[in-house]
TIVO-2410 file (N, C-alpha, C; in nm, 3 decimals):
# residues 149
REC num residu      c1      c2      c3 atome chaine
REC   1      X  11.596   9.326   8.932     N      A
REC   1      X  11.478   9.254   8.889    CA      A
REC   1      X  11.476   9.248   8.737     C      A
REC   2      X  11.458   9.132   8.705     N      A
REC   2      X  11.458   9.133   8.550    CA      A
REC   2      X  11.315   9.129   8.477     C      A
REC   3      X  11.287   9.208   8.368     N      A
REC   3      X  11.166   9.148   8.335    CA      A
REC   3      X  11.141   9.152   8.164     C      A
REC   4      X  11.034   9.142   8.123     N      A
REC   4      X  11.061   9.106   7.957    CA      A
REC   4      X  11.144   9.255   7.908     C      A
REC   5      X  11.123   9.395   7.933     N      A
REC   5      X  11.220   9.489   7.874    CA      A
REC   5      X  11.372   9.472   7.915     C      A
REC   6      X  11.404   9.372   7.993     N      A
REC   6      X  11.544   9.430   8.078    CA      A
REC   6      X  11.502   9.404   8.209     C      A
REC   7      X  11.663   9.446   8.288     N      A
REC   7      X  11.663   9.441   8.435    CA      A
REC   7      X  11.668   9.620   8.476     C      A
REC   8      X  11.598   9.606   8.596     N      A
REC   8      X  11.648   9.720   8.643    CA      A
REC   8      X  11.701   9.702   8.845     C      A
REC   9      X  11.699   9.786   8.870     N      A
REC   9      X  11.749   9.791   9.068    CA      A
REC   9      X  11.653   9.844   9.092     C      A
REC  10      X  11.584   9.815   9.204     N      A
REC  10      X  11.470   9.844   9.255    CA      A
REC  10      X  11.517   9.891   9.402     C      A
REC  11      X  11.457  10.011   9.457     N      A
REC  11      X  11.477  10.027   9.579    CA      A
REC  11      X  11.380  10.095   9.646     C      A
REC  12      X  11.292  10.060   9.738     N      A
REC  12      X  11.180  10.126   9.819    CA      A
REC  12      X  11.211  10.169   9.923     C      A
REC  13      X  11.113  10.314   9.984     N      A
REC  13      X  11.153  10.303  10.091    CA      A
REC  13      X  10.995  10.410  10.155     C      A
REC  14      X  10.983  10.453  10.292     N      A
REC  14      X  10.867  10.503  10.302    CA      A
REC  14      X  10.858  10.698  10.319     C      A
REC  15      X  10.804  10.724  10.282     N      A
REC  15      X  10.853  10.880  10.310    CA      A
REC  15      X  10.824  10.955  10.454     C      A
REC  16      X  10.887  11.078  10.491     N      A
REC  16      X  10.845  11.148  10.636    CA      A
REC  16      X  10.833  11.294  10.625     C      A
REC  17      X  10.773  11.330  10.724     N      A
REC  17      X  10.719  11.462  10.733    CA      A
REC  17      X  10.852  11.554  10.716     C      A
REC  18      X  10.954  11.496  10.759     N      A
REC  18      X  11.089  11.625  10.687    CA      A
REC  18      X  11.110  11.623  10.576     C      A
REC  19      X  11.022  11.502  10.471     N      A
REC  19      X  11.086  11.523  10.328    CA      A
REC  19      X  10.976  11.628  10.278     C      A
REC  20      X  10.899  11.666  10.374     N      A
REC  20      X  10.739  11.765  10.318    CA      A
REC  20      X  10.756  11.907  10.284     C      A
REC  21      X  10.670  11.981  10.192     N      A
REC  21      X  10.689  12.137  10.228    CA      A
REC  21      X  10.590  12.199  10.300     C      A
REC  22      X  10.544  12.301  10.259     N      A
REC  22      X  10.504  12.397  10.419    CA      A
REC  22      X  10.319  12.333  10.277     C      A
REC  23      X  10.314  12.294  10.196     N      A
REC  23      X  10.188  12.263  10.120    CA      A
REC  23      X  10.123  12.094  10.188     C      A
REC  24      X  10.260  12.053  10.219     N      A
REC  24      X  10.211  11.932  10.276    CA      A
REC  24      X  10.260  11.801  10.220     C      A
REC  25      X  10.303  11.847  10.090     N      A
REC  25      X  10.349  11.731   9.996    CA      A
REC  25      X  10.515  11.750  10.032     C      A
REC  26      X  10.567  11.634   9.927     N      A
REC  26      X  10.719  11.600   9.952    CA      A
REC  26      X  10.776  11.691   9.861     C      A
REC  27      X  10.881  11.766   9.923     N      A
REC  27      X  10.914  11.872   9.836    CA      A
REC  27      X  10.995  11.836   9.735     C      A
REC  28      X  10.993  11.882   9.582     N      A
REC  28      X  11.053  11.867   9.428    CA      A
REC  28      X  11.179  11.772   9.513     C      A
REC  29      X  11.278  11.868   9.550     N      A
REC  29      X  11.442  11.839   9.542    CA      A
REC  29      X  11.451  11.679   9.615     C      A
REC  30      X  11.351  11.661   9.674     N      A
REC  30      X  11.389  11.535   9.752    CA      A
REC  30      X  11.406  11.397   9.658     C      A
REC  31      X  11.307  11.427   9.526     N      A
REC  31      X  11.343  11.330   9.429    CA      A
REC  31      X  11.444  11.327   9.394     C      A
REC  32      X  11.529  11.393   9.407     N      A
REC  32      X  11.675  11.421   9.342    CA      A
REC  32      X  11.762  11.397   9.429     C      A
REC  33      X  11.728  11.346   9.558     N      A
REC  33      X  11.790  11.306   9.666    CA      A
REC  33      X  11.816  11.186   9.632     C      A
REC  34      X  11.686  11.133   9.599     N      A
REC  34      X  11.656  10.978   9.540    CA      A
REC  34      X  11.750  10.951   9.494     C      A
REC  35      X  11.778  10.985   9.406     N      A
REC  35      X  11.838  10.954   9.273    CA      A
REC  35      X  11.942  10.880   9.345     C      A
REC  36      X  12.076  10.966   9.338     N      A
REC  36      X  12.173  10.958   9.463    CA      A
REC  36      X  12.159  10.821   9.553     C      A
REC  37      X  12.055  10.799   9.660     N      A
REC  37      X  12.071  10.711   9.698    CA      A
REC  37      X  12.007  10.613   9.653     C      A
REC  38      X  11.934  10.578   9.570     N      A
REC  38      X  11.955  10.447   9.508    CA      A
REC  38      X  12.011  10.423   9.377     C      A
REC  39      X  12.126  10.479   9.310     N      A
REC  39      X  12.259  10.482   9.208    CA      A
REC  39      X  12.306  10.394   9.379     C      A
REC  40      X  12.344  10.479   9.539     N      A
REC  40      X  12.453  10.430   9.603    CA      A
REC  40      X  12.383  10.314   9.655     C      A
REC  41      X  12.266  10.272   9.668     N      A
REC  41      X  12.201  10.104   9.735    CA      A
REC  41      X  12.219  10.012   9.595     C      A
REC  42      X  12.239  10.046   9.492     N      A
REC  42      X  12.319   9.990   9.374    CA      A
REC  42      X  12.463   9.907   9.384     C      A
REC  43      X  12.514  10.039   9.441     N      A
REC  43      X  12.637   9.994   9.443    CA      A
REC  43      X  12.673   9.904   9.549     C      A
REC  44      X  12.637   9.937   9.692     N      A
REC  44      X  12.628   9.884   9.773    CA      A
REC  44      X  12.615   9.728   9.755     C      A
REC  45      X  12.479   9.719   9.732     N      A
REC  45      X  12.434   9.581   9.669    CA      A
REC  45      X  12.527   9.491   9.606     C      A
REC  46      X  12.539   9.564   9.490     N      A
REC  46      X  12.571   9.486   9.392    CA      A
REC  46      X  12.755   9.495   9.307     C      A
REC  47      X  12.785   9.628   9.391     N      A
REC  47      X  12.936   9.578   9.318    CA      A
REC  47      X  12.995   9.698   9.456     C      A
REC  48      X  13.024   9.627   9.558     N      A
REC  48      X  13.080   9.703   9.721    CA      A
REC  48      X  13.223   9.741   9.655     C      A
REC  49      X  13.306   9.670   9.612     N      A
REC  49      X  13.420   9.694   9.636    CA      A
REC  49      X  13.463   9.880   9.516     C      A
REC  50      X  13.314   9.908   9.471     N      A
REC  50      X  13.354  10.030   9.405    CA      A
REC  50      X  13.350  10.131   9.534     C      A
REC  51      X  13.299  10.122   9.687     N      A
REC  51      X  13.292  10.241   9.767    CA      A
REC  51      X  13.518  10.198   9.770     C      A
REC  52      X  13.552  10.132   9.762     N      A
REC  52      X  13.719  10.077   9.831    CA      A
REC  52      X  13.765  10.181   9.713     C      A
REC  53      X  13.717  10.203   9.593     N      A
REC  53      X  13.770  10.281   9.429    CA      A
REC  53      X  13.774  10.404   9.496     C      A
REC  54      X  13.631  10.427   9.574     N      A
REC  54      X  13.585  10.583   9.582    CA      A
REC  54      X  13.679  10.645   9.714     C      A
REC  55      X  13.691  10.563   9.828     N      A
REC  55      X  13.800  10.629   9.922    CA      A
REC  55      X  13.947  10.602   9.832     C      A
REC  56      X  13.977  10.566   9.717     N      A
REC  56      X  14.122  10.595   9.662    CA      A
REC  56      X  14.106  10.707   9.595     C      A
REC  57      X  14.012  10.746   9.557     N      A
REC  57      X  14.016  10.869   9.470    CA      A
REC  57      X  13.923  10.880   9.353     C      A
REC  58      X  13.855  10.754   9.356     N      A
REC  58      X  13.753  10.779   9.234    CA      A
REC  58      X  13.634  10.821   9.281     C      A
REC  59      X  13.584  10.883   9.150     N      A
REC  59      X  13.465  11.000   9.213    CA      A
REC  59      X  13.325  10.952   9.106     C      A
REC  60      X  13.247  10.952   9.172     N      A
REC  60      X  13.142  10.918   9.038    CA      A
REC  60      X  13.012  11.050   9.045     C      A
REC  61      X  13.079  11.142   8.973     N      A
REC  61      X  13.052  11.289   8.911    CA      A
REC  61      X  12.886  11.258   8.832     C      A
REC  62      X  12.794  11.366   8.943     N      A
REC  62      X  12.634  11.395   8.871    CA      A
REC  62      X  12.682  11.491   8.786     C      A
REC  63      X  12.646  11.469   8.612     N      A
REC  63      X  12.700  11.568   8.570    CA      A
REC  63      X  12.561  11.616   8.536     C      A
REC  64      X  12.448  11.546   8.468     N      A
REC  64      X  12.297  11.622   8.534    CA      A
REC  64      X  12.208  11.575   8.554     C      A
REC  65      X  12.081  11.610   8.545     N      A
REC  65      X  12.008  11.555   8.627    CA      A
REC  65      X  11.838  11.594   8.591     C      A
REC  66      X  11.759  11.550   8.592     N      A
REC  66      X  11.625  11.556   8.552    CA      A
REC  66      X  11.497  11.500   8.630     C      A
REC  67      X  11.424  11.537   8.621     N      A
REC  67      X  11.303  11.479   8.679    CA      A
REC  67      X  11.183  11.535   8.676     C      A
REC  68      X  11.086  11.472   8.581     N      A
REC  68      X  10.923  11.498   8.519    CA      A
REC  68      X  10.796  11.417   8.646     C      A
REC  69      X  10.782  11.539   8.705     N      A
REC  69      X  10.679  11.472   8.815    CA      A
REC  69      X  10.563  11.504   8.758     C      A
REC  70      X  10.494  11.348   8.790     N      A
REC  70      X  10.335  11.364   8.712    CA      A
REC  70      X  10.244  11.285   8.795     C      A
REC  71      X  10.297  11.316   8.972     N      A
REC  71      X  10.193  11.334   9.064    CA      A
REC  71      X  10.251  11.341   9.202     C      A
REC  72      X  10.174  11.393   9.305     N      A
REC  72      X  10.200  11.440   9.360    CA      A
REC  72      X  10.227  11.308   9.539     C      A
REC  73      X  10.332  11.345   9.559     N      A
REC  73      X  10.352  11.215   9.744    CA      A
REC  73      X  10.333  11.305   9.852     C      A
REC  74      X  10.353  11.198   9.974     N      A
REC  74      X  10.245  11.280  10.096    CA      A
REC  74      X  10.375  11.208  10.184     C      A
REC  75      X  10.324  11.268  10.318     N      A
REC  75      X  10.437  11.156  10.460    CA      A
REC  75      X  10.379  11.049  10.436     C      A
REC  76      X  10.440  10.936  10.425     N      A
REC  76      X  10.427  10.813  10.460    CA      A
REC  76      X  10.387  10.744  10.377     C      A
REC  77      X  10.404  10.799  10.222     N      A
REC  77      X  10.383  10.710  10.124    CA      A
REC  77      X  10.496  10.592  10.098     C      A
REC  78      X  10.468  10.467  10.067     N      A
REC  78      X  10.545  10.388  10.005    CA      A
REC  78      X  10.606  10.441   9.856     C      A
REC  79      X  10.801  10.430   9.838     N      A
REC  79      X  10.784  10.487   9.747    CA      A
REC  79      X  10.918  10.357   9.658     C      A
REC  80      X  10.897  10.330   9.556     N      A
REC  80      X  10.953  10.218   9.524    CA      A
REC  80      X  11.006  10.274   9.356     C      A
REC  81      X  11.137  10.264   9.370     N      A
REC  81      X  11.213  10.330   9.233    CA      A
REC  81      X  11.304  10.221   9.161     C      A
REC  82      X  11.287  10.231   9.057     N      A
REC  82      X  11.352  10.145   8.926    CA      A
REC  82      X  11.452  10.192   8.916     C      A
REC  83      X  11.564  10.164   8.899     N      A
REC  83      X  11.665  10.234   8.834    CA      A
REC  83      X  11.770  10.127   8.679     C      A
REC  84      X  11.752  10.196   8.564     N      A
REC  84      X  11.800  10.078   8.481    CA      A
REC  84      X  11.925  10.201   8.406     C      A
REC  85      X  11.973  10.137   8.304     N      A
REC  85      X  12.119  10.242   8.218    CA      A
REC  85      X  12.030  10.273   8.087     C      A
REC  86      X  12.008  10.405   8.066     N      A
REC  86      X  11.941  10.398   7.931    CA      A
REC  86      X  12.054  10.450   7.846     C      A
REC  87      X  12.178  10.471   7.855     N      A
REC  87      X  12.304  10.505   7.802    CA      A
REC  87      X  12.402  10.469   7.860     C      A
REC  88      X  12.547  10.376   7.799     N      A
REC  88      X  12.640  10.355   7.867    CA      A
REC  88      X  12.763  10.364   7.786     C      A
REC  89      X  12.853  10.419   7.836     N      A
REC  89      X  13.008  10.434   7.768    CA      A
REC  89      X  13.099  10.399   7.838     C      A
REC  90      X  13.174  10.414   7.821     N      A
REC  90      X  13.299  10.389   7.924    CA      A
REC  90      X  13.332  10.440   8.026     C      A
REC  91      X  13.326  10.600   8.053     N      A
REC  91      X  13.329  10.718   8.095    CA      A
REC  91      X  13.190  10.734   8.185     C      A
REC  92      X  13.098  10.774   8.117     N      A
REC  92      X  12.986  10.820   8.117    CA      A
REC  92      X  12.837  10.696   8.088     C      A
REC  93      X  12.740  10.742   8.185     N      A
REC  93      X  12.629  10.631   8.146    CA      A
REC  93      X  12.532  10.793   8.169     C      A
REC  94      X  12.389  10.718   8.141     N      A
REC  94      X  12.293  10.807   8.224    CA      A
REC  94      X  12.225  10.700   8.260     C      A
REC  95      X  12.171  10.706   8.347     N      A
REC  95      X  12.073  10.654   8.443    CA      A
REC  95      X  11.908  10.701   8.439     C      A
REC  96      X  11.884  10.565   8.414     N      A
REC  96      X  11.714  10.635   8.417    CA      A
REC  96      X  11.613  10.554   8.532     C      A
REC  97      X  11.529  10.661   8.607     N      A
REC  97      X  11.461  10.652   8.717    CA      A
REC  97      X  11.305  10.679   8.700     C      A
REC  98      X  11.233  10.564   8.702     N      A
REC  98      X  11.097  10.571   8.719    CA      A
REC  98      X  11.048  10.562   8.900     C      A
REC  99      X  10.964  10.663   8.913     N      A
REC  99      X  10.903  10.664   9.072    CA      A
REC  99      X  10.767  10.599   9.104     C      A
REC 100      X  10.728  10.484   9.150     N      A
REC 100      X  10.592  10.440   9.213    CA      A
REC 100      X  10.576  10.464   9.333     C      A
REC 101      X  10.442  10.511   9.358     N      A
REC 101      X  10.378  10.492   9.517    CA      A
REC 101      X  10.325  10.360   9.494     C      A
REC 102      X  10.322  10.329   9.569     N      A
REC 102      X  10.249  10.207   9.578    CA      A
REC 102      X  10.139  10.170   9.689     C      A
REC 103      X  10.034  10.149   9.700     N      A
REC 103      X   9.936  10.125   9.792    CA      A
REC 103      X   9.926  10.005   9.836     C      A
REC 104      X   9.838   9.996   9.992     N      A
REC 104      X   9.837   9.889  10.091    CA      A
REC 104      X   9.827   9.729  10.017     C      A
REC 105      X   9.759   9.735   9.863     N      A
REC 105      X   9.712   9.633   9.814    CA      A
REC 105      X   9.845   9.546   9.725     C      A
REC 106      X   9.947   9.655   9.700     N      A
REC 106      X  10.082   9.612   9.598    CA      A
REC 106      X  10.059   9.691   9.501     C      A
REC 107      X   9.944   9.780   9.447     N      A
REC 107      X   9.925   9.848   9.347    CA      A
REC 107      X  10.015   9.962   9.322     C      A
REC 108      X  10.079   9.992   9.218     N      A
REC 108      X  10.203  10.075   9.153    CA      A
REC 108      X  10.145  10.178   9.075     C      A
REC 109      X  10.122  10.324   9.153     N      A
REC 109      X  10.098  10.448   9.025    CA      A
REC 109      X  10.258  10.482   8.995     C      A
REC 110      X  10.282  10.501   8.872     N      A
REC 110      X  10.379  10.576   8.847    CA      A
REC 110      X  10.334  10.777   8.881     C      A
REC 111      X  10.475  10.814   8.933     N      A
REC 111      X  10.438  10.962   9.038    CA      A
REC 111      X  10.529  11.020   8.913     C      A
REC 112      X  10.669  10.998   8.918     N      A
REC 112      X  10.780  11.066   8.864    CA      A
REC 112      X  10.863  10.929   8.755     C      A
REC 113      X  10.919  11.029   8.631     N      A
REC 113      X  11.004  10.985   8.559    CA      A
REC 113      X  11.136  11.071   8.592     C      A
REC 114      X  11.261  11.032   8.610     N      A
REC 114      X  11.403  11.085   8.612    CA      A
REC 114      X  11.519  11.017   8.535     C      A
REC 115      X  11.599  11.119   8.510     N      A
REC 115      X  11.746  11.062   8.475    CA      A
REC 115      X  11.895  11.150   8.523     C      A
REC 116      X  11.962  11.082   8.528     N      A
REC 116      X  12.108  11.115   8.597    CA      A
REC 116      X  12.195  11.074   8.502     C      A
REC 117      X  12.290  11.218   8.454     N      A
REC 117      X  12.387  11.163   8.385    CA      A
REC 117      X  12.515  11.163   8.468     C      A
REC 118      X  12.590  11.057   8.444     N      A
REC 118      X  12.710  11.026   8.567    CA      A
REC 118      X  12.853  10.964   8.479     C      A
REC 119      X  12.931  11.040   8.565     N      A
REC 119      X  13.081  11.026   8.491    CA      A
REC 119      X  13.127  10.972   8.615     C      A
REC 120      X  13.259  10.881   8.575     N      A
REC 120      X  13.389  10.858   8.629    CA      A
REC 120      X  13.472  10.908   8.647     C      A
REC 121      X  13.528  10.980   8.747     N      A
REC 121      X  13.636  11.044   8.731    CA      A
REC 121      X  13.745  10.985   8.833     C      A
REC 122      X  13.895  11.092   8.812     N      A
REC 122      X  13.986  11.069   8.926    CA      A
REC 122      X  14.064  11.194   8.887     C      A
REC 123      X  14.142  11.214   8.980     N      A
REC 123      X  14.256  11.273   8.993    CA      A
REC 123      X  14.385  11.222   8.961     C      A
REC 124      X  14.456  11.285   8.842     N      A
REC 124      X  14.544  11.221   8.770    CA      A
REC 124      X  14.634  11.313   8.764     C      A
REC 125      X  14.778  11.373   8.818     N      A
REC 125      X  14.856  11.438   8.785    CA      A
REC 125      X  14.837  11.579   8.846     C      A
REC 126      X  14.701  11.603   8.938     N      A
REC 126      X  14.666  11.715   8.976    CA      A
REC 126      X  14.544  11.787   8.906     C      A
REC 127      X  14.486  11.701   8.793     N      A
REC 127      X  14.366  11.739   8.725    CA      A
REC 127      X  14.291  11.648   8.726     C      A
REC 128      X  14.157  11.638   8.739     N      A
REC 128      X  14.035  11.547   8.779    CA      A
REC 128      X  14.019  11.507   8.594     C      A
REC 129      X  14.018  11.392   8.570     N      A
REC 129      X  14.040  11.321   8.463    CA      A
REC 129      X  13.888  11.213   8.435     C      A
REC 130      X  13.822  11.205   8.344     N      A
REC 130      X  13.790  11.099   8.291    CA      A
REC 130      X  13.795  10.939   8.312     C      A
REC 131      X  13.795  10.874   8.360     N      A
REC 131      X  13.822  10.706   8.326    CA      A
REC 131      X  13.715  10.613   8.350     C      A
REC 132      X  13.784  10.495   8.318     N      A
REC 132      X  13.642  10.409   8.299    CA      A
REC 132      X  13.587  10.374   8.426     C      A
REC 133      X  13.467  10.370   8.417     N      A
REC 133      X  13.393  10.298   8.534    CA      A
REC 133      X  13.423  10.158   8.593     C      A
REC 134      X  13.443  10.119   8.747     N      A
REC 134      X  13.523   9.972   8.751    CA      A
REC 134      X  13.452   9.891   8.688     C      A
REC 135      X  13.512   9.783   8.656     N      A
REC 135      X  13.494   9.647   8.578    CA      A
REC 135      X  13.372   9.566   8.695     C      A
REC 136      X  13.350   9.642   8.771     N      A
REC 136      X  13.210   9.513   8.907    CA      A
REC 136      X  13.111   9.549   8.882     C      A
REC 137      X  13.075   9.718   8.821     N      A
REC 137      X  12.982   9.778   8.795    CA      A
REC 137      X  12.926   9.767   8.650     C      A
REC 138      X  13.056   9.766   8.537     N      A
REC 138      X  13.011   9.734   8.382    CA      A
REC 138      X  12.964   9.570   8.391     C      A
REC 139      X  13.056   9.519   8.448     N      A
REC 139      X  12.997   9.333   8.455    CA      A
REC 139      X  12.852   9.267   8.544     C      A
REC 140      X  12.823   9.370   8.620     N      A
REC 140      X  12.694   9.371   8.683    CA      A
REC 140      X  12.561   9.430   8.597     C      A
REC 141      X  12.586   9.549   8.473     N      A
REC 141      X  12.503   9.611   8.415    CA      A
REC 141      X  12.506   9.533   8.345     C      A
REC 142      X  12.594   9.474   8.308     N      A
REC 142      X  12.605   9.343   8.163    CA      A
REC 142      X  12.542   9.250   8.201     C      A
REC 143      X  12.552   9.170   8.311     N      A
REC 143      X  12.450   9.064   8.284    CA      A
REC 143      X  12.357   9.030   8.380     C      A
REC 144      X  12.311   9.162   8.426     N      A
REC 144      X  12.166   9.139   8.448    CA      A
REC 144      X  12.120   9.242   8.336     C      A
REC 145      X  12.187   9.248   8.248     N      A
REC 145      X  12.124   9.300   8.107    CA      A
REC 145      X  12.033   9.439   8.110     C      A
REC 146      X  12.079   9.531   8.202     N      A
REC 146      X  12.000   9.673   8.259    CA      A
REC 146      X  12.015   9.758   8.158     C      A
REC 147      X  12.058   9.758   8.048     N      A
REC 147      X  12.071   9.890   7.970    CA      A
REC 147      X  11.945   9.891   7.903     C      A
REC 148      X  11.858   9.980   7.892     N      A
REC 148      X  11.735  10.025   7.843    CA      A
REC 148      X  11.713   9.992   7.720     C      A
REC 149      X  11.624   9.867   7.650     N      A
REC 149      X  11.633   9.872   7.519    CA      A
REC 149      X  11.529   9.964   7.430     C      A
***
């Protein structure tokens, strides 16, 4: 989705009583589940032929990871996440993740801010190596223009 800051990937989905803790709410780590799968409904989407990279041997390495929750989700909330590049290299990007609930009306609270820093790697010679990220994924961040200005 593009909008006057940039584009970002948007991915919603609804929450369930196994993502809950024994308090009732959705427990911390599950945001961090997030993360993960919508970086992979990204890829999916928008540049497939990187899962064909990943069964040859390329690996796309969480090297870390963050997330500032500033409210609290329940079962069955609508939960709808941004994902845009607020850093990108060759090697290495980080990824940044804003979290909305969203209510019956279309209305968007922001819950959680996150980021993921993520490398490229492979196996080169018997040592897990560095390299660039494929060319479907840099040419997809490029012009839907996602890097965070």
């Amino acid at each position: 989705m593009r909008t006057n800051d940039g584009a970002f990937f948007e991915h919603s989905f609804i929450t369930t009583f196994e993502q809950t803790n024994v308090v009732g709410n959705i427990y911390f780590a599950n945001f961090v589940v997030w993360q993960g799968s919508c970086r992979e409904m990204f890829i999916q989407e928008y540049c497939p032929d990187v899962l064909e990279k990943i069964n040859s041997g390329l690996k796309l390495i969480t090297l870390d990871v963050s997330c500032q929750y500033l409210d609290q989700l329940y079962a069955f909330d609508k939960v709808v996440m941004h994902m845009n590049i607020g850093v990108l290299g060759a090697e290495k990007m980080m990824l940044q993740f804003r979290y909305y609930k969203e209510d019956n009306s279309g209305e968007r609270k922001l819950v959680c801010v996150g980021s993921q820093g993520t490398a490229a790697m492979q196996e080169i010679n018997g040592k897990v190596r560095a390299v660039p990220f494929p060319d479907s994924m840099l040419d997809t961040i490029d012009s839907y223009d996602m890097i965070e200005k």
